[in-house]
ROVO-923711 format. One record per residue: x, y, z of N, C-alpha, C, O, CB in turn. Coordinates in steps of 0.1 Angstrom, whole numbers, plus 5000, padded with zeros to 4 digits. Atoms other than C-alpha are relative to their C-alpha. Glycine has a CB too. Example, Ala and Ser with C-alpha at 12.3 -4.5 7.8 and 13.67 -1.06 7.14 Angstrom:
500949885000512349555078500950125000501950125007499050005012;499149895000513749895071499250115008499750225009500450054986;
//
This chain:
498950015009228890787418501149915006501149895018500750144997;499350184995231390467422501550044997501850044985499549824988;499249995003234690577426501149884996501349775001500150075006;499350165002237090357411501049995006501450085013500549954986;499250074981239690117434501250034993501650034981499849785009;498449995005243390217438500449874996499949764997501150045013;498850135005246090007423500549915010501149815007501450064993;499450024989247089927452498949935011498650015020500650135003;500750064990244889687473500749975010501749895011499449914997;500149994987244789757508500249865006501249815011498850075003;500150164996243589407518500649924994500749814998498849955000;498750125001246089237499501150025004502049935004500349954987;498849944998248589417509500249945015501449925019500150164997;499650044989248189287544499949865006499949805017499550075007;500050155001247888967534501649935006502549944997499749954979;498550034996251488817554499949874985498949824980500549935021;499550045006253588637532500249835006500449815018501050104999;499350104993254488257535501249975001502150004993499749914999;498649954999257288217551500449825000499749745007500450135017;499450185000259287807545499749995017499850075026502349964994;500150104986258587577577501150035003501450115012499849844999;498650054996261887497578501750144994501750164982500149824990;499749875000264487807577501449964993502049874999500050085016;499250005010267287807550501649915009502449815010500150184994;498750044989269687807576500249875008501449835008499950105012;500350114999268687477591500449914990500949804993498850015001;499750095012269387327558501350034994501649964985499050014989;498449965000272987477556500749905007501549835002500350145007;499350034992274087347585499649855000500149775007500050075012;500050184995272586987582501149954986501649834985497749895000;498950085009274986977547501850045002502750004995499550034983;499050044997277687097568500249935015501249955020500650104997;499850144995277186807594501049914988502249884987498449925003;499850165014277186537562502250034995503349974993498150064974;498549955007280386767550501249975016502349935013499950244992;499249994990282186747587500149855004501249805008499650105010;499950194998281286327591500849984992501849914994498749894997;499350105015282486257557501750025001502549954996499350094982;497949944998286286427568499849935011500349825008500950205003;500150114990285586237602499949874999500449795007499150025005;500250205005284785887586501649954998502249855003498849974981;499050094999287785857573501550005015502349925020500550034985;498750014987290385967602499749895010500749845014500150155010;500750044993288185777623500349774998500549675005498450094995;499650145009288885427605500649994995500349934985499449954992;498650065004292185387596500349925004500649824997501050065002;499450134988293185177624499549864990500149774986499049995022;500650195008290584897606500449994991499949904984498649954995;499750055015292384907578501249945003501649884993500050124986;499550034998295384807596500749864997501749854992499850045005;499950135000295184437599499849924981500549834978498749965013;500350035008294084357565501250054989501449974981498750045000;498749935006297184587548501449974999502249984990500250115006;499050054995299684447567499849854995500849784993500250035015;500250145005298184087554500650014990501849984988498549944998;500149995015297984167519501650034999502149924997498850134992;499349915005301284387515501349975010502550025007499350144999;499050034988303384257548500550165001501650174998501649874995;499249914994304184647558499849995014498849925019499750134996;500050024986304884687594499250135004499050234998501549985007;501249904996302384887617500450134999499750225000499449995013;499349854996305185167618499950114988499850234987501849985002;500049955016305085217580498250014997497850044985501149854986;501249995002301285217584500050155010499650265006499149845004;500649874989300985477614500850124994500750234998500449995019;499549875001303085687595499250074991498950194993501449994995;500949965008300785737567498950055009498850175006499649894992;500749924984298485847597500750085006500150165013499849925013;499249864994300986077609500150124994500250234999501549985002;499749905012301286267579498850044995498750134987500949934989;501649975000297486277578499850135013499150235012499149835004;500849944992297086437608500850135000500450244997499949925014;499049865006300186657606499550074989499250194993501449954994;500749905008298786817576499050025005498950145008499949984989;500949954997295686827586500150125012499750245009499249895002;499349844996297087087617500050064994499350154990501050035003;499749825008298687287599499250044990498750154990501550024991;501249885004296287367575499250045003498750144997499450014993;501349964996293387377596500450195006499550275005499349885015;500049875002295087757606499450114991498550194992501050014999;500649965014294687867573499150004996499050094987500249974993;501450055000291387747571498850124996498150124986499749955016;500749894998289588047578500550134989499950224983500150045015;499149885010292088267556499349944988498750024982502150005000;499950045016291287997523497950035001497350034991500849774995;501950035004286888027529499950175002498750215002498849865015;499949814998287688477535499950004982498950054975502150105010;499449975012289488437499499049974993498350054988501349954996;500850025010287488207480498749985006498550035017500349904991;501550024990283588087488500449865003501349794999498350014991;499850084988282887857516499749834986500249724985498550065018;500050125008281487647487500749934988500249844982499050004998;498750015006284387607467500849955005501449864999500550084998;498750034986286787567497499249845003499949755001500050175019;500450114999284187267506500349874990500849774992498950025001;500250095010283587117475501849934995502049824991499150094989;498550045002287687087468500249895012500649785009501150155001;499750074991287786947501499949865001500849785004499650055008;500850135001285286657499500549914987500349794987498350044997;499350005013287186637464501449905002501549794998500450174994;498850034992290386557478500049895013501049815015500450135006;500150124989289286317508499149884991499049764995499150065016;500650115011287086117477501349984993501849874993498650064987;498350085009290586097458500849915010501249805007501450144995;498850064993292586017486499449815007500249715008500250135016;500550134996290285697499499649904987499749784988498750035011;500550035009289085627465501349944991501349824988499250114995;498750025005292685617447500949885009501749815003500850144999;499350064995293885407477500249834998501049745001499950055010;500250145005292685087462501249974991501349854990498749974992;499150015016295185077435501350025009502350035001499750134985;498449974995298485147460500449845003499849755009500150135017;499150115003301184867453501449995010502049895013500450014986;499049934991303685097477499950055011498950135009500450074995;499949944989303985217507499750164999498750235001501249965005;500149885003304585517499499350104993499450224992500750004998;501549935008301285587476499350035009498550125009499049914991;501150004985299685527510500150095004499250165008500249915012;499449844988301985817526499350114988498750204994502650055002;500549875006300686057497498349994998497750094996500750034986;501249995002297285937494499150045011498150115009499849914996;500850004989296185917530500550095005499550165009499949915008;498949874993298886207546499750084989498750144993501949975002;500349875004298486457518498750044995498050125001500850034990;501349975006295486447493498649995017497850085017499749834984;500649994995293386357524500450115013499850215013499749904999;499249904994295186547549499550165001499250235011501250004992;499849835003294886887533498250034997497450124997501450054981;502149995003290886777524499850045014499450155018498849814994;500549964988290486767557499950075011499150085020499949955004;499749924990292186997575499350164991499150274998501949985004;501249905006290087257550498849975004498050064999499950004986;501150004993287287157567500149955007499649855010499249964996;500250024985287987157597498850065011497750105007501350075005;501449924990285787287630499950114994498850154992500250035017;500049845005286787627617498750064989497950154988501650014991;501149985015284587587584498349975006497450035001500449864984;501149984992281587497607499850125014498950135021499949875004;500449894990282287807631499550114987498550184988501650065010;500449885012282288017597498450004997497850114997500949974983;501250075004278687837586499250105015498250175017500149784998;501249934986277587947623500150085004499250095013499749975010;499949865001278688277625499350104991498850214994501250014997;500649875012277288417587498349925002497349995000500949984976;502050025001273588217591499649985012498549915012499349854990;500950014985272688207629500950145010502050165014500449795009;499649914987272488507651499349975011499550025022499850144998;500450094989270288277671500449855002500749774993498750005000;499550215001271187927685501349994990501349934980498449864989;498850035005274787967675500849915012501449805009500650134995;499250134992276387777704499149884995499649814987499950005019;500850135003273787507699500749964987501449874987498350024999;499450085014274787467660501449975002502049894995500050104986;498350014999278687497673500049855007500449745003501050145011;500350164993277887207696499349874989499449754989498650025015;500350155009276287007670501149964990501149854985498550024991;499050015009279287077646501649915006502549845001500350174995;498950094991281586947676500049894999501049825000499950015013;500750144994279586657679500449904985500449784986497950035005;499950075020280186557635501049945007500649885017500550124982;499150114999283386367642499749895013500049775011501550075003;500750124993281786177672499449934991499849824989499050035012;500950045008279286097647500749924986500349814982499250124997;499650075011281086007619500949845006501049735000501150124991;499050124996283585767642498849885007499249765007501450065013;501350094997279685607657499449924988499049814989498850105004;501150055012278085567620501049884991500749774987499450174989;499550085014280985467595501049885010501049765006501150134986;499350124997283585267620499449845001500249764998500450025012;500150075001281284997623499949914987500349804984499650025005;500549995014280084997592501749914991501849804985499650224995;498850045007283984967578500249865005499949764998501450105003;499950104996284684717599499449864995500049774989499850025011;501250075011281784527586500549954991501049844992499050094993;499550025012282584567551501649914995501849834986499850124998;498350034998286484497554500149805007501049725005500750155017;500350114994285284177571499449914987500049814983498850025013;500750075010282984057542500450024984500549934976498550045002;499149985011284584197513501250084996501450124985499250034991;498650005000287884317519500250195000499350274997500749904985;500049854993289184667529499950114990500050234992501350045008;499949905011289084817494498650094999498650214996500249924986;501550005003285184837492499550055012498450125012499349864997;500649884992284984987525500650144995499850234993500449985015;499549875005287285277513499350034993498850144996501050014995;500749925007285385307485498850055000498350124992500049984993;500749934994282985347508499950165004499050244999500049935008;499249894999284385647520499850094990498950184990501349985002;500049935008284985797492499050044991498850164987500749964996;501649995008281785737474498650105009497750175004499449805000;500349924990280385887508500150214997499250294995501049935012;499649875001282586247506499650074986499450194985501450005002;500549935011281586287469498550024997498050104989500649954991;501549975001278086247471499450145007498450215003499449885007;500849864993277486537496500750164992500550294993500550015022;499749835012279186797468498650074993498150194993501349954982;501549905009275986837448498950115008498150195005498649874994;501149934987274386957482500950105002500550175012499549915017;499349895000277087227480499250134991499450254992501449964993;500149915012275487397453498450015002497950094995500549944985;501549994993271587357470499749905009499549795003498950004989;500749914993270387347498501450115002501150235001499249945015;499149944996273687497506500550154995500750184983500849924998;499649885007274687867504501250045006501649985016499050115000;498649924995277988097511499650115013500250165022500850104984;500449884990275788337528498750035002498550034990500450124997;501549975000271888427536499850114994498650154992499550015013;500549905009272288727514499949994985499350074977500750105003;499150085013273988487485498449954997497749974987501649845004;501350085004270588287492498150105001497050065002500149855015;501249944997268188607494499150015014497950055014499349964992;500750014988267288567530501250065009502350115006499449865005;498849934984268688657569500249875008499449775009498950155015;499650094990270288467592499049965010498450055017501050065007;500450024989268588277616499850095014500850125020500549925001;500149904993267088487641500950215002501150305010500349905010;499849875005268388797624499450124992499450114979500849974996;500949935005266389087615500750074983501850084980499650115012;499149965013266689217578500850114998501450134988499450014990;499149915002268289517586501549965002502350004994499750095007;499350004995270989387605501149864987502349854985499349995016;498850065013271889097572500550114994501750134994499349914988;499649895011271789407549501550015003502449974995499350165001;499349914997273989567570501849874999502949894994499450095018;498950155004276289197570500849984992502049964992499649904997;499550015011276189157538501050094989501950054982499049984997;499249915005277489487526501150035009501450145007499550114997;499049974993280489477552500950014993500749944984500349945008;498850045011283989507532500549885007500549865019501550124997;499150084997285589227533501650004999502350044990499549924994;498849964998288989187549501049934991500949814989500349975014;499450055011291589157522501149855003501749845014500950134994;499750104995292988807519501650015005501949955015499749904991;498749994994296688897523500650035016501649995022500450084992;500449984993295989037550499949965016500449995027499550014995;500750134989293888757570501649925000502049885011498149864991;499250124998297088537562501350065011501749995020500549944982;499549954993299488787577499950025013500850015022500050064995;500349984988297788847604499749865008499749865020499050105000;500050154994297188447612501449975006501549925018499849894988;498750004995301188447614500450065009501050005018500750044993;499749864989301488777635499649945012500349935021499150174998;500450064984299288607662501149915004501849945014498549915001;499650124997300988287661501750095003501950055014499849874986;499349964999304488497663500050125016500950145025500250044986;500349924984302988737694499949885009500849875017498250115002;500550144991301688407711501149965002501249945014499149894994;499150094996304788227710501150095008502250055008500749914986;499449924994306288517732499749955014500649985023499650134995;500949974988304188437762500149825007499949744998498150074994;499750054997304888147786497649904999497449785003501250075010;501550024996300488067787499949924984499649814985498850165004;500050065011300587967750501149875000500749764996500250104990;499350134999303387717754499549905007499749795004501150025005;500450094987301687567785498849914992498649794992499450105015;501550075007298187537761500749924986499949854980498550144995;499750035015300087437729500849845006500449745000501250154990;499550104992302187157750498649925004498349834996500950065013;501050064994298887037769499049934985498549824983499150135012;500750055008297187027738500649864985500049804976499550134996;499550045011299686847718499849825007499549725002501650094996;499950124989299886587747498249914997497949794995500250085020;501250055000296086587744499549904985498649824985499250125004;500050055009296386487709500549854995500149774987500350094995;499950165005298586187710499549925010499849805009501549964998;500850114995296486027736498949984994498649874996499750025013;501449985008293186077716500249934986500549814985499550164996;499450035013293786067678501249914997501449824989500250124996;498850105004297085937680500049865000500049784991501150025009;500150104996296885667701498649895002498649775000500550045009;501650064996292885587710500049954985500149844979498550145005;500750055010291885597681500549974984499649974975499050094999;499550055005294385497655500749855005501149764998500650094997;499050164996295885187674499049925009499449815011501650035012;500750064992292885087697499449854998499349765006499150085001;500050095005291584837671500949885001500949775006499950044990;498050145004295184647660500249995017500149875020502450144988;499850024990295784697698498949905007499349815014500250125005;500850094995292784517707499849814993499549714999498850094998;499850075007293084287682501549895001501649814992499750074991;498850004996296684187696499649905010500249795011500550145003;500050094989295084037726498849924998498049895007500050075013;501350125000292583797711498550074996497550014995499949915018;501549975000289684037707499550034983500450064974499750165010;500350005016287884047671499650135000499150215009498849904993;499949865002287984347653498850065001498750165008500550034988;501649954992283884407653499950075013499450185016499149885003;500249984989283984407685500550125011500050175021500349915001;499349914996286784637692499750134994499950245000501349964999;500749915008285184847665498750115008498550235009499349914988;501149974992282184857686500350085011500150205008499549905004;498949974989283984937718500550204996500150295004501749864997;499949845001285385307700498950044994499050164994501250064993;500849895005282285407683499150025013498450125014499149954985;500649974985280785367722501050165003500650275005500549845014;499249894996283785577728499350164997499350255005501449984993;500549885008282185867699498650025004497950115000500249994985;501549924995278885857717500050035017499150065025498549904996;500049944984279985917751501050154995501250255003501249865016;498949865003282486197735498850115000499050225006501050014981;500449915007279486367722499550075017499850185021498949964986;500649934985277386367762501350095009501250185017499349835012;498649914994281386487774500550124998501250195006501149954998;499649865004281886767752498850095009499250195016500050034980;501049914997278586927764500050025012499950135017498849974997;499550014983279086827800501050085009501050125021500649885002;498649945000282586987795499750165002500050245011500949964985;500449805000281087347785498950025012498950125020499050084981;500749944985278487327812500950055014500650135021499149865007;499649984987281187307839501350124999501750195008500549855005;499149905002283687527824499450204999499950304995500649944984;500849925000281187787829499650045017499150145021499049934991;500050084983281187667869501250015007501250035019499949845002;499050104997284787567870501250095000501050214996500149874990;499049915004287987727870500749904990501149794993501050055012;499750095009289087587835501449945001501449834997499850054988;499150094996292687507844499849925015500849855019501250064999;500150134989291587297874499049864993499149744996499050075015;500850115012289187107848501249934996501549825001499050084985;499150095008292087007827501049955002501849894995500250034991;499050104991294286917858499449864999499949754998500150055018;500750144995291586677864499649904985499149794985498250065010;500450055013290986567829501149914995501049804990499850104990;498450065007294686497821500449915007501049815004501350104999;499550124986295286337858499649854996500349754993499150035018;500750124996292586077857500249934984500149814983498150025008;499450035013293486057815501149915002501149814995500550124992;498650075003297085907822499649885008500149775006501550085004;499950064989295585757854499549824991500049714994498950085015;500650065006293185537827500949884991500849764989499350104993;499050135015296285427800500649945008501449855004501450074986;498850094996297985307826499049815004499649715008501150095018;500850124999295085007829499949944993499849814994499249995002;501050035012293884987795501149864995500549774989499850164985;499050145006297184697787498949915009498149855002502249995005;500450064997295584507811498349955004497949905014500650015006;501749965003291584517804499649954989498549914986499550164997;500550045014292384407769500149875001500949835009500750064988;500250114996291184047761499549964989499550034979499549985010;500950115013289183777738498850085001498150134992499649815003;501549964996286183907758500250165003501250225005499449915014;499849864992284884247770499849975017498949895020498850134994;500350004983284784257811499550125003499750234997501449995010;500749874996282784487829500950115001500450225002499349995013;499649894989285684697840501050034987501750134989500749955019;500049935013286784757802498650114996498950214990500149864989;500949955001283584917799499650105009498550155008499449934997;499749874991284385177828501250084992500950204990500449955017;499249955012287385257805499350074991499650194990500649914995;500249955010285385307774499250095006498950184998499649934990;501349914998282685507796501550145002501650254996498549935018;498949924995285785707808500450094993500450214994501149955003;498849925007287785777783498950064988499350174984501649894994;501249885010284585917757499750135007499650245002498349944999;500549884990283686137784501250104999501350224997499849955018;498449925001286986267784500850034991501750114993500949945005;499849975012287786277749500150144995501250194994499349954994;499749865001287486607739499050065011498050135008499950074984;500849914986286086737774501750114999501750185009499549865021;498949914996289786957769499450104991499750214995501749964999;500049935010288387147739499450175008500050285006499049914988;500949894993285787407762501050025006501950074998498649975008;498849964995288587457787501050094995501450204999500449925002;498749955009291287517763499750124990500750184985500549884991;500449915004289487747746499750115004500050214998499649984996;499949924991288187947773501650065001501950164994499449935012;498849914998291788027784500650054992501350144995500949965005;499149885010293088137748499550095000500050184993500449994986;500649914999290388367755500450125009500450245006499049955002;500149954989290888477786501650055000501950155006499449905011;498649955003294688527778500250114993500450224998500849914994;500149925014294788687745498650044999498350024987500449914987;500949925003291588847746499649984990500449934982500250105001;501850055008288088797725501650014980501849924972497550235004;499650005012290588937692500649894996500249824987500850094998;498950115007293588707690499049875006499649785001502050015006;500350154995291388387708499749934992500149824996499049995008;500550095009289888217677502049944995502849854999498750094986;498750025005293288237658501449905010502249815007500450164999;498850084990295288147690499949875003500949795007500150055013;500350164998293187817692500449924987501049824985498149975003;499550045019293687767652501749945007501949825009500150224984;499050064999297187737662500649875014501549795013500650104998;500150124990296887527696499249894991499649774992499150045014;500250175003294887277676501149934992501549824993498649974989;498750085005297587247654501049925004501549834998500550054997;499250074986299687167685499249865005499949775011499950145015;500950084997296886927691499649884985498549824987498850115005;499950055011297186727656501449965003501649865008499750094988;499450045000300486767654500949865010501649765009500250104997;500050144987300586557687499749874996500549784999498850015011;500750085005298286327669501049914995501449804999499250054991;498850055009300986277644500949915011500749795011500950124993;498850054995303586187665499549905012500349845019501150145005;500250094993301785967687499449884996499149805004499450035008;500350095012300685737661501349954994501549834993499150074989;498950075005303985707646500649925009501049815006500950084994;499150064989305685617680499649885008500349815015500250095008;500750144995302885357690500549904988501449824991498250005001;499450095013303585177655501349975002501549854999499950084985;498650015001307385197661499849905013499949785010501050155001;500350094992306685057696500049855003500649775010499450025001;500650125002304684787686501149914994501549815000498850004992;499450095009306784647659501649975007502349895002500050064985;498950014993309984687684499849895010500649795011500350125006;500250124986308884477715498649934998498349875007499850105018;501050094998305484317702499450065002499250124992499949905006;501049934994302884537724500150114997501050174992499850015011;500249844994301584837732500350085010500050205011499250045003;500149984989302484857761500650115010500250165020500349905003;499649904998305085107761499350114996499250215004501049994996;500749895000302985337744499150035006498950155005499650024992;501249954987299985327770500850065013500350135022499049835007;499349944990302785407792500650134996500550215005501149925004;499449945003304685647775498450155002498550245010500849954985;500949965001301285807768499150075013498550185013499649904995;500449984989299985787806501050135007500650235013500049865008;499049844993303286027818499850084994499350185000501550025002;500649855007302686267789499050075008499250185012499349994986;501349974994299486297805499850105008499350215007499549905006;499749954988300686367839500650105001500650195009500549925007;499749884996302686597829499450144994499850254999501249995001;501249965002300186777811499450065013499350185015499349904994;500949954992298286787842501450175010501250295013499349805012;499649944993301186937862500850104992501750144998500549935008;499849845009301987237835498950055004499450165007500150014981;500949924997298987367845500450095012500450215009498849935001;499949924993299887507875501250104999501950165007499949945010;499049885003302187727858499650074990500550124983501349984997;500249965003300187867843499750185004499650205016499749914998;499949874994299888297845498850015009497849945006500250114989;501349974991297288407873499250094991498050074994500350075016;500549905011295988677846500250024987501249964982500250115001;499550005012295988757814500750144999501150184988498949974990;498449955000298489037826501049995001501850085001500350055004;498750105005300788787823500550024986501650014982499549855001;499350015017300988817787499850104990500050114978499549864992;500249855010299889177778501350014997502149965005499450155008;499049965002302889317759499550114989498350144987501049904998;501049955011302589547731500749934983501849934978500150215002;499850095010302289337700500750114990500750234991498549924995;499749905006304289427671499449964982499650044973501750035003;500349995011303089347641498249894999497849844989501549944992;501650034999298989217651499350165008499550165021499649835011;500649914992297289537664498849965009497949895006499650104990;500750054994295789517696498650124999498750245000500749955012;501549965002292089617693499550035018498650115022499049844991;500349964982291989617735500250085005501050164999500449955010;499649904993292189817758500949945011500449885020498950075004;499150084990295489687778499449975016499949885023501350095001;500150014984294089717812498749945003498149935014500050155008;501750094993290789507807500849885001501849854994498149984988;499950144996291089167819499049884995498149855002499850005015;501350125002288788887806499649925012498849835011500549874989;
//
């Protein structure tokens, strides 16, 4: 007698499942690269639009860097918030506005007749795009889809603005050369809006949004992710303030919010908004000088990594004595390096100063850690970068003012070089512990236990 077969086959049942080559998560994070270049491209290439602006429109470099000031300035201050606007709404919303807003701002700028279209086009609409997608929105991306190889993706998210100032500066330059600086912008812009549709696939808000788990995360442990409550947004915003209001109590946050602000107008401010027109000043063609900082964005990328290897080794404020020293020691050459030609010993400069570019970021982060403890440390950096922008700002406007006062740069490679120095020498006042700055907070609850130490 032949009994008949369950419903239920055995042998298919242990048939495994195929599982994609390539892991969801993987394909997240390569459309938020494209999304972190495309806010990188343009900060990155302003300077080239300098010379060509000032042809057309006769404004002076001061009334140009300001429009760059007001760029970078916003972009600070909102990058705080950052994390509060992608809690509230989804990450792909918060993107897609963003990319939205830096396509208006480069895209609309063809058509400015005024100065002052410039200050709202490039300082706000792009500004506020970009400071919503800041690093922050790539820590979020590598926090909800990788519980493996999350430093690695944070390091590659570091690495997007090297990349974008490698791929598109030349590129602008290029273009701006052969058919005039409009058509590179709308380069740009044509750029930031193209990677929206990839918002909406491969791209997801979450691995539970997209029916799967996090990279190297088992499926219990998404479930358990996915159903967390989420912290109410009023909340997150309050409590962004509360830190920044505990923090500014404590002599260790001034020291990093100072160092970093310093660190900002030698970088952003100055490097890489005035390096071009500054090069271009002493006979050198703009290609060339183009060339020269996108070298800069691929030695940044081997410096950041170099940076966290040693800060790992190192005592991190003796790193960023030495970072900031041999930093000022650098601007005080760079007037005399610049030329028609490059010389070998310009090209110890550009090797220098990439390396050193954001080699402060690992450091500086470590110690808001190690101060304020694992709770307040993200938040507390949120507002040091801001300190680190807002720098930006103001070292851009004051090279432009410079320039158009005495002709050179020269004051600002100087002005620039002492900041530096004294940068370096705030460090040693810094607290020996982070029982330096225990108190008892009053309006962030501390989650520690007062007597641990980082």
């Amino acid at each position: 007698m032949t009994l008949p077969s369950s419903p239920a086959d055995p042998v298919r049942n242990t048939v495994p499942r195929k599982t994609p080559r390539i892991h969801r998560a993987w394909l997240v994070a390569a459309v938020t690269v494209l999304a972190l270049v495309a806010a990188a491209a343009f900060r990155s290439t302003t300077g080239a639009f300098f010379e060509p602006l000032e042809s057309e429109f006769g404004w002076t470099r001061s009334q140009l860097s300001t429009a760059v000031t007001i760029n970078l300035v916003v972009y600070g201050l909102v990058a705080p918030f950052a994390a509060t606007l992608l809690e509230r709404f989804s990450m792909r919303f918060v993107a897609a506005l963003a990319l939205g807003l830096v396509s208006a701002g480069a895209g609309l700028a063809v058509f400015v007749s005024e100065v002052w279209q410039l200050w709202l086009l490039w300082g706000g609409l792009v500004g506020i795009g970009t400071g919503a997608i800041a690093l922050v929105f790539g820590a979020v991306v590598a926090n909800r889809w990788f519980a493996a190889r999350r430093g690695l993706v944070m390091g590659i998210f570091s690495a997007a603005n090297a990349c974008g100032q490698l791929i598109f500066l030349p590129t602008i330059v290029h273009l701006t050369g052969l058919h005039g600086w409009r058509t590179a912008s709308l380069l740009v812009a044509g750029f930031a809006l193209a990677i929206v549709p990839l918002l909406f696939w491969p791209f997801a808000n979450s691995p539970a949004e997209a029916k799967t788990t996090a990279y190297g995360a088992s499926a219990d442990a998404n479930a358990a992710t996915a159903t967390a409550k989420a912290r109410p947004a009023g909340n997150a915003m309050a409590e962004t303030l509360g830190v920044l209001r505990h923090a500014m109590r404590f002599r260790a946050f001034w020291i990093l919010a100072f160092t970093f602000w310093i660190c900002g107008w030698s970088t952003n401010g100055l490097i890489q908004t005035h390096f071009i027109p500054a090069s271009h000043d002493h006979g050198m063609p703009a290609t060339t000088a183009s060339g020269l900082l996108a070298l800069i964005g691929v030695f940044d990328i081997i410096g950041t990594i170099a940076s966290g290897w040693l800060t790992d080794r190192v005592r991190p404020w003796l790193l960023l004595v030495f970072y900031y020293g041999l930093r000022g020691a650098s601007l005080l050459t760079v007037h005399s390096l610049l030329g028609p030609t490059v010389e070998p010993v310009l090209w110890i400069f550009i090797l220098f100063y990439g390396l050193d570019w954001v080699a402060t970021v690992p450091p500086t982060v470590v110690l808001c850690r190690q101060y304020f403890g694992p709770v307040r440390a993200a938040v507390v950096f949120g507002w040091v970068f801001a300190f680190h922008m807002v720098g930006a700002g103001v070292g851009a406007l004051t090279a432009g003012i410079g320039r158009d006062l005495s002709g050179s740069y020269l004051i600002a490679w100087i002005t620039a070089a002492v900041l530096c120095f004294l940068a370096a020498a705030s460090l040693f006042l810094l607290p020996g512990s982070r029982k330096a700055v225990e108190a008892e907070p009053e309006s962030v609850p501390d989650e520690l236990d007062p007597s641990r130490v980082d």
